[in-house]
C-alpha positions as CSV (number, residue, x, y, z in Angstrom):
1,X,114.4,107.0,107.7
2,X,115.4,105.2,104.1
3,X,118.2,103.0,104.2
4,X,119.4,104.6,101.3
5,X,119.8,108.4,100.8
6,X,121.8,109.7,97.4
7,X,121.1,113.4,96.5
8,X,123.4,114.9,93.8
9,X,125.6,112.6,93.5
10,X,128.6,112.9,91.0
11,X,131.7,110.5,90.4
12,X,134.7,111.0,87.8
13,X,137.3,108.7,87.3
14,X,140.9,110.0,86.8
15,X,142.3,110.8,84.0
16,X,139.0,110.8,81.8
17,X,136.9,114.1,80.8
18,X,133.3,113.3,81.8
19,X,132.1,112.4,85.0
20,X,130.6,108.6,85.5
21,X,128.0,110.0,87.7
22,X,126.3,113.1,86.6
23,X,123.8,114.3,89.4
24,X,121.7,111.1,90.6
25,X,119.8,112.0,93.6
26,X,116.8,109.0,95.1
27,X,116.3,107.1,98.6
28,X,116.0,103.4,99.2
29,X,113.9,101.9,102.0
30,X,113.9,99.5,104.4
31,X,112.3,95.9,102.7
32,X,112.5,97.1,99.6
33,X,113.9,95.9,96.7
34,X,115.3,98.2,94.3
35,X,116.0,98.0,90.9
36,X,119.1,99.7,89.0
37,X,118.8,99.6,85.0
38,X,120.5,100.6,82.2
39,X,122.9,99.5,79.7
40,X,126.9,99.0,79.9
41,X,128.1,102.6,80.9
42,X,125.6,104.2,82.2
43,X,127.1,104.8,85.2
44,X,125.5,101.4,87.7
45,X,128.6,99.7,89.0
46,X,130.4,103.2,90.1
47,X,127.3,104.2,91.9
48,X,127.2,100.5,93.6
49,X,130.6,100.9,94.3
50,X,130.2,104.5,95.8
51,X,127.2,102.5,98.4
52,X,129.1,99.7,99.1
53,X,132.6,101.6,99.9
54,X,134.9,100.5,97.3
55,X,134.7,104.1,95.6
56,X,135.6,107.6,97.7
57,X,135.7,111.0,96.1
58,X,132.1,111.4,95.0
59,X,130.4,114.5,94.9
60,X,126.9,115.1,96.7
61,X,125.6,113.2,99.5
62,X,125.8,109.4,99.9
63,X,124.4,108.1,103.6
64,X,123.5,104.4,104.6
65,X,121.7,104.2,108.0
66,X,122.6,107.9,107.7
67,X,126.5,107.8,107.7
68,X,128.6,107.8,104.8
69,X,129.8,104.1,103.7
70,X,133.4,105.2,103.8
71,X,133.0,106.7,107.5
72,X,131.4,103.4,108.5
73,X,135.0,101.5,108.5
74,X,134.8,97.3,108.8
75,X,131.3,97.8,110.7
76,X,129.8,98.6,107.7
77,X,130.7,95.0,105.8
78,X,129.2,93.4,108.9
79,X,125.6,94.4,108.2
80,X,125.8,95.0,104.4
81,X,126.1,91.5,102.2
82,X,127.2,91.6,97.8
83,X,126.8,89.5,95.3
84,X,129.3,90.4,92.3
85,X,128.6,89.6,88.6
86,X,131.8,88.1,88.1
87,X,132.8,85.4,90.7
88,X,135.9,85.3,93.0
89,X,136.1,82.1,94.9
90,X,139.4,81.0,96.2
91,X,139.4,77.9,93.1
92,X,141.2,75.0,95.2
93,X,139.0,75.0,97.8
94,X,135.2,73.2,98.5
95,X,132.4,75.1,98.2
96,X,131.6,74.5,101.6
97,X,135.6,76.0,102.4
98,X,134.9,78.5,101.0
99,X,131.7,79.4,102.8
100,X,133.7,78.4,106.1
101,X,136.6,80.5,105.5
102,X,133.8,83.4,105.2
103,X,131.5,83.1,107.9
104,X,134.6,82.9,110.3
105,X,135.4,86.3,108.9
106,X,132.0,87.9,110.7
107,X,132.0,88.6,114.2
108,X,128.2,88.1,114.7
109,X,125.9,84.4,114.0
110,X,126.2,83.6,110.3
111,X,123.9,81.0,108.7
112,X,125.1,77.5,108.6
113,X,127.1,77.2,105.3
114,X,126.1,73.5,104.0
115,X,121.9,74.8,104.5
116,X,122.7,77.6,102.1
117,X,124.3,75.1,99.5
118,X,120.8,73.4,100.4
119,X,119.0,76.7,99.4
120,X,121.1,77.4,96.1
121,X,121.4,73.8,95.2
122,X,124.6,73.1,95.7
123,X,124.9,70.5,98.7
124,X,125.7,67.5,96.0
125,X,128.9,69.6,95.0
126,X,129.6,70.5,98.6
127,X,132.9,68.7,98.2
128,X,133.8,69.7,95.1
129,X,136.6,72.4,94.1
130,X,135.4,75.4,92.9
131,X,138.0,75.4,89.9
132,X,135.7,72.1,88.6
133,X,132.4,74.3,89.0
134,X,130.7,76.0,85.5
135,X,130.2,79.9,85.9
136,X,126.5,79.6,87.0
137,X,127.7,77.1,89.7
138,X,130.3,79.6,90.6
139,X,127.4,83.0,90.6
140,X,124.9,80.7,92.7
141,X,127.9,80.4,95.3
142,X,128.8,84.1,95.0
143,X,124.8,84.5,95.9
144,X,124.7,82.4,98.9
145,X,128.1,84.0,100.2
146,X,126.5,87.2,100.4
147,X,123.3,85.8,102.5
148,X,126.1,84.3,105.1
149,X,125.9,86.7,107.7
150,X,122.5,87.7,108.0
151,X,123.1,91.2,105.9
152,X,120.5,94.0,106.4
153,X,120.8,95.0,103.0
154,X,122.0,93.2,100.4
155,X,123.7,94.6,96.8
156,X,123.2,92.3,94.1
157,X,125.2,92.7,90.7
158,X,123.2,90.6,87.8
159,X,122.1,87.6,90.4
160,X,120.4,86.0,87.5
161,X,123.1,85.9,85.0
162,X,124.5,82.3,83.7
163,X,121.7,80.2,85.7
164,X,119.3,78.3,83.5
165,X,115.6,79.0,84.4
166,X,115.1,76.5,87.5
167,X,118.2,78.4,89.2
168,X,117.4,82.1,88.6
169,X,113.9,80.9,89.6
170,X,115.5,79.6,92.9
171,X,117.5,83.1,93.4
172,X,114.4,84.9,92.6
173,X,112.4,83.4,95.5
174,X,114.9,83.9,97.9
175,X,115.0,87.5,97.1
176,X,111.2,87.4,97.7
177,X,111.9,85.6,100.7
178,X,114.6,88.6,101.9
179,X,111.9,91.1,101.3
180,X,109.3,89.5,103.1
181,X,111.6,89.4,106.3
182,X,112.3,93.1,106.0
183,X,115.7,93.4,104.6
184,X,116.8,95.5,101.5
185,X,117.9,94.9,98.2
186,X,119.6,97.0,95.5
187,X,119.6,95.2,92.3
188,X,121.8,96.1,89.3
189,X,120.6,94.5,85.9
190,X,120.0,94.9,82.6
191,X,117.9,92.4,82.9
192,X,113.9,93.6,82.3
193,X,112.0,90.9,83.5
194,X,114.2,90.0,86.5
195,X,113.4,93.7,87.7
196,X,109.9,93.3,86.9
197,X,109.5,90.4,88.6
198,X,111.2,91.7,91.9
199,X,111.5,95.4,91.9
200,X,109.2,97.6,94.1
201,X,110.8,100.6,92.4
202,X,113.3,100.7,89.1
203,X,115.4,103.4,88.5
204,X,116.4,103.8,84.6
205,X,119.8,104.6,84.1
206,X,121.5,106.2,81.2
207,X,124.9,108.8,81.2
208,X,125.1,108.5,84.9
209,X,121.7,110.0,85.2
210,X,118.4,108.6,86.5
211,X,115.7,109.1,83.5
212,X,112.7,107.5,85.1
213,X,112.2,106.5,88.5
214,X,108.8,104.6,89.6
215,X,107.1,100.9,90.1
216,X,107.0,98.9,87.2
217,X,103.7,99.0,87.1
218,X,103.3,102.8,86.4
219,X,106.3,102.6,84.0
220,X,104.4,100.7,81.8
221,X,100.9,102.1,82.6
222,X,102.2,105.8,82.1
223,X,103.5,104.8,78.5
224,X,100.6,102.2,77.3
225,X,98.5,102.3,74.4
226,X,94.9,102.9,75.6
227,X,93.7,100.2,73.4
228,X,92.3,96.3,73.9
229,X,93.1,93.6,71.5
230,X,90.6,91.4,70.9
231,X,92.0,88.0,68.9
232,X,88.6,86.2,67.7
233,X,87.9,83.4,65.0
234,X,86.1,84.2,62.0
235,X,85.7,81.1,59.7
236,X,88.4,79.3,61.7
237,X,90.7,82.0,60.7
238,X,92.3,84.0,63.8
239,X,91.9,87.9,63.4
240,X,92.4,90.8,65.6
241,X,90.7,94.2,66.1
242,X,91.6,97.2,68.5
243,X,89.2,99.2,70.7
244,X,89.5,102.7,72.6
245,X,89.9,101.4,76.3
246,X,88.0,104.7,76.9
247,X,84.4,104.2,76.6
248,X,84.5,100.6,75.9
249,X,81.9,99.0,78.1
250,X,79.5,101.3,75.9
251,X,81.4,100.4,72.3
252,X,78.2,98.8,70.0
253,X,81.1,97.2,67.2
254,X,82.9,95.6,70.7
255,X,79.6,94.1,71.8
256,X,78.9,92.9,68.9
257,X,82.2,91.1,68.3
258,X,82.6,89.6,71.6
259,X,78.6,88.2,71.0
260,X,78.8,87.2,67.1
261,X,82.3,85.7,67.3
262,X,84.3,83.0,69.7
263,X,87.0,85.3,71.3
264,X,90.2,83.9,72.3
265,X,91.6,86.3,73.8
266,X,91.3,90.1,75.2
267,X,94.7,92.3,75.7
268,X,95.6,95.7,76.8
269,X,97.9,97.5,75.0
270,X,100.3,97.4,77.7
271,X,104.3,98.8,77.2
272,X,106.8,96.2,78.4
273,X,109.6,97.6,80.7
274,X,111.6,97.9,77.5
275,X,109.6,99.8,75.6
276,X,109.1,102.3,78.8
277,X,113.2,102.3,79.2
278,X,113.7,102.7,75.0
279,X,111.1,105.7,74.6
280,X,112.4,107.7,77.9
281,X,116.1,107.3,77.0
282,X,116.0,107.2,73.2
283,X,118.2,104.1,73.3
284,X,117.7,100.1,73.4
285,X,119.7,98.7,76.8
286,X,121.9,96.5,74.7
């Protein structure tokens, strides 16, 4: 059974004309982790916010573990753990009050709060008032407060955005880590190479509709160029020629090029995520 099960699902807001969510309908399982992508609009944060119980009134079916989040009742924020984009720490306390005051929320065994300041890199600041911390300090803490209790599944909102490169690497490993223990992870981004990096499955997301839905791999296979790049010198000069991918073990002018000249490198044509995203929706995810 998935962990996640949305079939037709529709959301309007009051007081506006056109619904937020037009119709999505896929399934989640268990240890995976599954990307949600598409620009400012399109309809991710109400659908997140319709799975994690903050929205009620949706159309079509909505079940995690099978029951609806908003017939789960406090139960449900026991085994479910979120990371928000924006932070919302109480700002005169530590960061280790902050993680006590949550974990003694939880009726179950949480993790021990100062070993996830260890994880994000924040031990050294352990002492430190959250008012004093910059905002990727303050998302890093947000991430660890939603690993606190051991959550099942997990709903991340942008976990890379405002870290530098060593930090988002850091957040990305533990993700890996999550999935490797068999827990699930729905990840909202805009982010391409975040989702690359970490999704099993990506969903592209555009008027509150699902336009694509597969692995990243066969997103970019399905929308490739059937072509190889070969970059070569000639005279010390760098130059480039495309073959057919198609028959190209029996190509005499690639044989002879990879043979007559010092080849530096040898590419597919392959689509990046973007590309995939910008020719099934029409539109760039800015």
């Amino acid at each position: 059974m998935p962990v996640i099960e949305v079939d037709n699902l529709t959301f309007r807001y009051p007081k506006t004309t056109a619904p937020a969510v037009k119709g999505m309908s896929f399934s989640v399982d268990r240890g995976e982790v599954f990307g949600f992508l598409g620009p400012s609009g399109a309809g991710k944060s109400t659908t997140q916010k319709i799975l994690t119980g903050l929205l009620t009134g949706h159309g079509g079916r909505v079940a995690v573990w099978d029951r609806d989040p908003a017939d789960w009742g406090s139960e449900y924020y026991q085994r479910i753990g979120v990371s928000f984009e924006l932070p919302n720490h109480y700002q005169k306390l530590t960061a280790l009050e902050n993680l006590q005051f949550f974990a003694s929320l939880y009726a179950g065994p949480t993790e021990h709060p100062m070993a996830l300041l260890e994880a994000v890199e924040l031990a050294a600041a352990a002492d430190t008032r959250v008012a004093q911390f910059s905002k990727g300090m303050q998302m890093r803490l947000v991430f660890a407060r939603a690993l606190l209790h051991r959550p099942e599944l997990l709903f991340l909102d942008e976990p890379t955005s405002g870290l530098d490169p060593v930090n988002a690497r850091r957040v990305k490993d533990i993700v890996r880590e999550l999935r490797g223990q068999g827990r699930t992870v729905f990840l909202t981004t805009h982010d391409m190479a975040t989702a690359e990096e970490l999704c099993d499955r990506v969903a592209f997301v555009v008027d509150g509709r699902i336009a694509a839905l597969d692995t990243p791999t066969e997103h970019k296979v399905s929308r490739s160029r059937r072509t190889v790049r070969v970059t070569y010198r000639n005279g010390g000069r760098l130059e480039h020629e495309d073959f057919p991918l198609d028959g190209l073990a029996d190509d005499e002018n690639f044989r002879s090029l990879t043979s007559e000249h010092h080849v530096e490198a040898l590419h597919s044509q392959e689509a990046t995520l973007e590309d995939v995203f910008i020719d099934v929706t029409g539109r760039s995810l800015a």
